[in-house]
N, C-alpha and C positions, 0 to 999 in steps of 0.2 A: 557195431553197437546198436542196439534197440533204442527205437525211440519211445519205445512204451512207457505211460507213467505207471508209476507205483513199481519197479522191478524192486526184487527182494533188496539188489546191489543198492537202491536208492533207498531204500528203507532204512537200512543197517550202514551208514556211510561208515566205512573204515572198517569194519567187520567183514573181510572181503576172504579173509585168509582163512575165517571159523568159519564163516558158513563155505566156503573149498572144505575144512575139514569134517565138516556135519553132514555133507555132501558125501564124504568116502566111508564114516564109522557111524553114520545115524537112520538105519532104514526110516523109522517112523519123519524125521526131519525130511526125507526124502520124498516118502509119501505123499506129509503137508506141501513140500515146495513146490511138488507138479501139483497137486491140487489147487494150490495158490497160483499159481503160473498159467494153468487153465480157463482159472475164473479172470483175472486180471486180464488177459487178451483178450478173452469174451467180451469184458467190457469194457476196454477198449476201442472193441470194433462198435461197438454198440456206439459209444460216442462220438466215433469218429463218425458217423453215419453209415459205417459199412454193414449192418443188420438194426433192422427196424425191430425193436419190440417194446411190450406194455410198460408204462413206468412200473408199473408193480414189481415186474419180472424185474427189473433191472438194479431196482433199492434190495429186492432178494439177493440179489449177485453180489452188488455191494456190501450186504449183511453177511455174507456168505466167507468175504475175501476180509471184511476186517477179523470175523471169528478165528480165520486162518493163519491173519498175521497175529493173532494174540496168540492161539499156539504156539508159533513161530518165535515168538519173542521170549516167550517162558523158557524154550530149548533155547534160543541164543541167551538169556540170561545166566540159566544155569549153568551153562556150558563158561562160560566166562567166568562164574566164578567158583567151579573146579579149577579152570585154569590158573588162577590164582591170585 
């Protein structure tokens, strides 16, 4: 188990089984969630002190990963209430 924060798993508490299924029938979901998954390590390691960079860069990264988890949310909203 990752100790990274912000995993999508922590975002979505209990939504573990819709995003497994947005995971196997939603390319664009899939897109977003490595993209999100990209920026979130990145800055992770930023904070952890494992890469030094400008705070600028790094409020971008941040600006970058909540745009992503808003996409993200819209597809797990929706998707939820198709489901019914």
């Amino acid at each position: 188990m990752s100790n990274t924060p912000h995993e999508l798993a922590d975002e979505f508490p209990g939504d573990q089984a819709l995003l497994h299924d947005l995971k196997l029938n939603d390319n664009h979901f899939v897109m977003l969630a490595d993209r999100y998954h990209e920026v979130n390590d990145e800055i992770h390691r930023i904070d952890a002190g494992i890469e030094n960079t400008p705070d600028d860069y790094t409020e971008t990264l941040k600006k970058r990963r909540l745009g992503l988890l808003d996409e993200i949310s819209a597809i797990v909203s929706r998707a939820k209430a198709e489901a019914g």
